[in-house]
N, C-alpha and C positions, 0 to 999 in steps of 0.2 A: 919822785918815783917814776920810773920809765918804766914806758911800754901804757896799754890802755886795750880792753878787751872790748871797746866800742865800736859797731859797727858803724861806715859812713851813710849805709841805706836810713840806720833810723834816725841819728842825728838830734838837733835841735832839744826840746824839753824832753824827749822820751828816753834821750840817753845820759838823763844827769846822772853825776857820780853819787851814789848811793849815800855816801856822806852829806850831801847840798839835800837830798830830800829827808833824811833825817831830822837834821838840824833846822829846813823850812818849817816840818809838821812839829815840833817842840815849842821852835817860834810862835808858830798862828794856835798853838793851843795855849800856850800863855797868853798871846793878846784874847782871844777869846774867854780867856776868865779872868783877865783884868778891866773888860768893860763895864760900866756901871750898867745896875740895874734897870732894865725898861731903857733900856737905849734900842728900841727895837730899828732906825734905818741903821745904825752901824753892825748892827747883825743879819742884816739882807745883804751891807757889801761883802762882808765876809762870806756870807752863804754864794752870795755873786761870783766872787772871786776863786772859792773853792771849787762853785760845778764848771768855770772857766777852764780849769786846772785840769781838771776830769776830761774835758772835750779833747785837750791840748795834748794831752796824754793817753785817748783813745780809751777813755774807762769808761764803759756804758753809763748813761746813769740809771738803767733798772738793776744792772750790778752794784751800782753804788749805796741804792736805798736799799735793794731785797738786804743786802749784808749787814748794812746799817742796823734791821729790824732784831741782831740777836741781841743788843743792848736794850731794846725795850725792857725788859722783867726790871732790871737794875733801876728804872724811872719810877717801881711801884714805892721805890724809900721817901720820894718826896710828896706824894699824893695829898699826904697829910697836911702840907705844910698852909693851903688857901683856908681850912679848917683853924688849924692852930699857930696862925700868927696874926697877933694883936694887932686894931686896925678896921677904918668904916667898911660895915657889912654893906655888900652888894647885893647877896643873893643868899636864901636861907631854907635849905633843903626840906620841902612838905614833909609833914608829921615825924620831921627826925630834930628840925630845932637847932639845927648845925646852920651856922653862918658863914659865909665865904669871906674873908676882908678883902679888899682893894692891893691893901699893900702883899697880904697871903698870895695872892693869886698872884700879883704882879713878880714876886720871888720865886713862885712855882714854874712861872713862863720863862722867866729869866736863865732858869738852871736848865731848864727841858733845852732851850734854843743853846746855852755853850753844850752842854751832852752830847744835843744831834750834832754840832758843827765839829766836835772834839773827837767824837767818831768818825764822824765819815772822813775827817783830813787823816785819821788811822789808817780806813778801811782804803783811802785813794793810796796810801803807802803803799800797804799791805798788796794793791789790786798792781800796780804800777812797775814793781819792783821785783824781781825774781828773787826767792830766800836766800840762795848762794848767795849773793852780793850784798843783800840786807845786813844778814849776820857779816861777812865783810864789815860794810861800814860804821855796823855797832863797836867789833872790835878795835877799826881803826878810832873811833870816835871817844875809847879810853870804857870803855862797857866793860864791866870785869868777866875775864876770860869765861871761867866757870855758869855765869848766868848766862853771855850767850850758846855757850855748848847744851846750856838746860832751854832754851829757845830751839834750837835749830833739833834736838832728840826729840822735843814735846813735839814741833809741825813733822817730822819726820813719821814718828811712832802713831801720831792721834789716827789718822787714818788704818792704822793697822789695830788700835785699839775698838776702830767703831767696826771694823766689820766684825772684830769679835764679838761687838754686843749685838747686833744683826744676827750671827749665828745663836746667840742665847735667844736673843728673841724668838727666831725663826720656830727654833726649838720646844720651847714655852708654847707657840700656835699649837705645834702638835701634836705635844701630849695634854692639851687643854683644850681641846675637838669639845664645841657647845651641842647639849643634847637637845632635841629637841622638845619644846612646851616644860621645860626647867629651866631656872633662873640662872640668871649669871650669878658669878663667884661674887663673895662679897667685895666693899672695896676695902675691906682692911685683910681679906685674903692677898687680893691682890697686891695691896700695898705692902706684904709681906713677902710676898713672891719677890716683889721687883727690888726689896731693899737688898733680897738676900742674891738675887745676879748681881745687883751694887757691889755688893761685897767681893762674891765672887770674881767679879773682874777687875776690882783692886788689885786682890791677891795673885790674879793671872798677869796684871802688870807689873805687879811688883817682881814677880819671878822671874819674868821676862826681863827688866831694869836690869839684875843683877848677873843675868846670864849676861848679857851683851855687854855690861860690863868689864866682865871675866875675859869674854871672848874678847874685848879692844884690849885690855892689857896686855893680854898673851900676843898683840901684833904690834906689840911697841909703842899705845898710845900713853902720851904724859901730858894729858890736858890740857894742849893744844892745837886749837883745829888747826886743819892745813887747808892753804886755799891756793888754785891755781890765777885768780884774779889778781891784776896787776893794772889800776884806774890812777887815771891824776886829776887834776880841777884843770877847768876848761873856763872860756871865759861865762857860758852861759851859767856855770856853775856860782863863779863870785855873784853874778847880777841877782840872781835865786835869795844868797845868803845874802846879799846888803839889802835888798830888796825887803824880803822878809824883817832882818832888822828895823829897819826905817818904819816899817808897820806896828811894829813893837813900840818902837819909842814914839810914835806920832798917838798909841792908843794913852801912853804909859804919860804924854805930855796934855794930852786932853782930858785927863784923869786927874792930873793936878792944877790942871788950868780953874 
């Protein structure tokens, strides 16, 4: 492929080809959920290695945790698991009778530690990478067409979705002005309230989907994007992707050692 839309100011790791970080973070989140469990120093180097990455790449790391924290809720599936996996009780919850096991807990840490590292090697993508080029590299990387054009509409559109829930919100304040020495709304008023803006801005995106739909057909689109970027592999590029590799097979080789 000729031609490369890389500048020489940024150079080095900051201007890998979008395809080399791709296929880095794929990589390190497979060896990350190939480690055995309670392997906790090969999950510091990889934690090592990833905020290395971060610096190298100029991703703050208060940007990289605050982003980190929207996958918290999704941790509450495993809570259960130091509870209900069979195994010597360590610790056994005053007047509830619940017991922790060893091995419970040891499963629960294990899964929290690939989650946190499996995200943030996301979120350093995601921080690192400008979308233009990402989608790029998805489609150069065989990603079928269609899913990344529903990637690149969804970060496109989300921000045009949230200010709309912002003005529902807004709106909701002011015709729900608190009286004073009267109690608040209930919460299953509210909870009704808020299901039914839910809904409502379903529906306000879905109309919206189908108009802009309309409106790309009528300009000639036939599902597929068009991109002015034009990148090739460099050498820091291959170092990235064998480098990576080699991590894989060195966890994947300790694994059956």
């Amino acid at each position: 492929m000729q031609g490369s839309t890389r500048s020489p100011e940024t150079g080095g790791m900051r201007s890998l080809d979008p395809r080399t970080k791709v296929v880095a973070v794929v990589l390190f989140i497979l060896a990350v959920n190939l480690i055995p469990a309670g392997a906790w120093p090969v999950y510091l180097v990889l934690l090592a290695l990833l905020w290395s990455a971060a610096v190298v790449l100029h991703v703050g790391m208060l940007v990289l945790l605050r982003r980190s924290l929207v996958a918290v809720p999704f941790v509450l599936a495993v809570v259960v698991l130091p509870f209900t996996t069979p195994g010597a009780a360590i610790y056994e919850l005053p007047g509830l009778g619940w017991q922790i096991s060893r091995e419970g807990m040891t499963l629960f840490l294990t899964i929290l530690c690939r989650f946190f590292l499996a995200v943030q090697a996301a979120v350093l993508l995601a921080a690192s990478t400008p979308v233009s080029e990402l989608l790029w590299g998805l489609r150069k990387l065989g990603v079928p067409t269609t899913l990344v054009a529903i990637i690149g509409f969804m970060y496109r559109y989300l921000f045009v979705i949230g200010e709309e829930a912002g003005q529902m919100i807004r709106a909701r304040a002011a015709r729900s002005a608190q009286i004073p020495h009267h109690r608040r709304p209930s919460v299953f008023w509210q909870g009704r309230v808020s299901g039914l803006m839910v809904g409502s801005l379903f529906l306000r995106a879905l109309a919206r989907s189908e108009r802009i739909y309309v409106a790309m057909l009528s300009r000639g689109y036939d599902g597929h994007p068009r991109s002015m970027l034009h990148l090739r592999m460099v050498a820091w590029d291959w170092i990235v992707v064998i480098g990576s590799g080699l991590l894989l097979a060195l966890i994947l080789w300790g694994r059956m050692a």
